[in-house]
C-alpha positions as CSV (number, residue, x, y, z in Angstrom):
1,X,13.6,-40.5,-0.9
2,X,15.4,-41.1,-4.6
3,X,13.8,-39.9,-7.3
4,X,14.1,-43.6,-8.4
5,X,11.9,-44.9,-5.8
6,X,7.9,-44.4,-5.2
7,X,6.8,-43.2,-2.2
8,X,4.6,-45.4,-0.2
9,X,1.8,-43.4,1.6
10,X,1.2,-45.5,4.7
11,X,5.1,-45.1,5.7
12,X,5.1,-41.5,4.5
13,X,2.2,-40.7,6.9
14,X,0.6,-39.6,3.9
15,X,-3.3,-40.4,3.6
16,X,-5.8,-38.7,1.1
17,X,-9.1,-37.8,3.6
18,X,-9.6,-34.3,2.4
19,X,-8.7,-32.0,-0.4
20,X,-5.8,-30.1,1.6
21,X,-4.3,-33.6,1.8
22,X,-3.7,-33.8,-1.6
23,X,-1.6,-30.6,-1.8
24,X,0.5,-32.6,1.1
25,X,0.8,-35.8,-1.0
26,X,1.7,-33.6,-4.0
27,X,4.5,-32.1,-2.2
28,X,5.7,-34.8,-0.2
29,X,5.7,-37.0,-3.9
30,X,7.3,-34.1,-5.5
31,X,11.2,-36.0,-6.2
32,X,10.7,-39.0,-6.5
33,X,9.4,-41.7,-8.7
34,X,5.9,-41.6,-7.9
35,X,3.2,-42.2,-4.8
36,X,1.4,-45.4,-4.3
37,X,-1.9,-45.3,-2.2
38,X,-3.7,-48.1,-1.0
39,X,-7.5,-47.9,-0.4
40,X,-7.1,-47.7,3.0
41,X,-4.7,-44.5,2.7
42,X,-8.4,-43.1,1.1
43,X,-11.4,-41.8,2.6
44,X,-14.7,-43.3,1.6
45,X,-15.7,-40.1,0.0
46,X,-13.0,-40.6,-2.4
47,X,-14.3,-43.7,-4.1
48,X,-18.0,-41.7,-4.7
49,X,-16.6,-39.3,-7.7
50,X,-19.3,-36.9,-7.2
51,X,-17.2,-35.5,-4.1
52,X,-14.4,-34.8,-6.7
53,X,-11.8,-35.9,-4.4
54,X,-10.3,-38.5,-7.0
55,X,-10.7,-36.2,-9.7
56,X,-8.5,-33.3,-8.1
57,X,-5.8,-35.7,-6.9
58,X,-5.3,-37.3,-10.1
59,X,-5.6,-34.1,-12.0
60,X,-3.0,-32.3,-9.5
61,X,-0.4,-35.4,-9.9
62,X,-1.7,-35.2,-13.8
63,X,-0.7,-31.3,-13.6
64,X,2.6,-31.8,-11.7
65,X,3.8,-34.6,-14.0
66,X,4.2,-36.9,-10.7
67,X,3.3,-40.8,-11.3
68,X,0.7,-42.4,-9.1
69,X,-0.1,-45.6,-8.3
70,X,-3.8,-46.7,-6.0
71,X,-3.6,-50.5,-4.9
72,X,-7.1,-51.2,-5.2
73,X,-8.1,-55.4,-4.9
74,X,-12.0,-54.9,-5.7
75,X,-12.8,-51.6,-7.4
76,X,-16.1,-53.1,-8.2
77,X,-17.0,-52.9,-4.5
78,X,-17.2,-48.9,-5.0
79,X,-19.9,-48.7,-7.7
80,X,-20.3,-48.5,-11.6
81,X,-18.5,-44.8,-12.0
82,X,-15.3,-46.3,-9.6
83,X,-15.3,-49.6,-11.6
84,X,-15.0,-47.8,-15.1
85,X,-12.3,-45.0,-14.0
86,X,-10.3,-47.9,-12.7
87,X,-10.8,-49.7,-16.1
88,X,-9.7,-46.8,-17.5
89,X,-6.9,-46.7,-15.5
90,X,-5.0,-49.7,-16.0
91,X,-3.1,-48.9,-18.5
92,X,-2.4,-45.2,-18.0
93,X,0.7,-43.2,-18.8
94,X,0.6,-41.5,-14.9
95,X,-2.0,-42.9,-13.0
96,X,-2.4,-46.8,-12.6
97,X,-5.1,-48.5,-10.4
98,X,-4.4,-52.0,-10.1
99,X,-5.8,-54.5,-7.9
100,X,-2.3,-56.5,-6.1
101,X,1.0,-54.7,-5.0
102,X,2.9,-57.5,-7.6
103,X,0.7,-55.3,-10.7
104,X,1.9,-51.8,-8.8
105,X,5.1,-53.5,-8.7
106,X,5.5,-54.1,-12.4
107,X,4.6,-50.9,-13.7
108,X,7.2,-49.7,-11.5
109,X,9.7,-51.9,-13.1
110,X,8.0,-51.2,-16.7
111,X,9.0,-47.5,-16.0
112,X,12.7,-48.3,-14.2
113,X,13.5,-51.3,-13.5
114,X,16.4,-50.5,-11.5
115,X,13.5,-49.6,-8.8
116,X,13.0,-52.0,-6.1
117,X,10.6,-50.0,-3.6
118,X,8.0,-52.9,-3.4
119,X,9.8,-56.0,-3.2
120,X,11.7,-54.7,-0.6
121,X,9.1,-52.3,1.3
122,X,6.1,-54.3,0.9
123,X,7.4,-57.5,1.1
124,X,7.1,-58.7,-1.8
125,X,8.8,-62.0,-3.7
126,X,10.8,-62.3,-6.4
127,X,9.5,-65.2,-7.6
């Protein structure tokens, strides 16, 4: 993978279920542009912050310098505390939550536009 292009869990094999996975995601991200996770590359725990598993994967990408993005339609569906880290998150210098792959796909052109991972590995249309 170029360190131009973001990583895309689910064809990396790369889901975030437990804290070890993290370490995996950190090292398999470690490279290239960045990681983008969809909610179904996270466990259900992750979404209830008082398990801590968002807060040590952002904080190990934070730590690292690596960029992550978490494709997440309906962040309301995951509670108050979910809600307001993913308002908080919108418009972050490392870590985006946005709710459509066209918003992950912006930011990924807002920070090198020359990268084309999710039109072409997601799909996704240039129009």
């Amino acid at each position: 993978m170029a360190s131009n292009q973001f990583l895309i869990a689910s064809e990396a094999g790369i889901a975030i279920r437990t804290l070890s996975d993290i370490s995996n995601a950190v090292g398999a991200t470690y490279g290239t542009a960045g990681l983008i996770l969809t909610q179904s590359d996270l466990a259900p725990e992750f979404f209830d912050l008082k398990t801590g598993l968002a807060g040590e994967l952002f904080q190990k990408f934070i730590n690292y310098g690596l960029r992550l993005i978490l494709i997440v339609p309906n962040p309301e569906r995951y509670g108050d505390r979910f809600t307001e880290l993913a308002r908080e998150h919108r418009s972050h210098n490392s870590i985006r939550i946005v709710p459509t792959k066209d918003e992950a796909n912006a930011w990924t052109h807002q920070l090198m536009p020359e990268n084309d991972t999710l039109r072409r590995e997601a799909g996704c249309r240039n129009d």
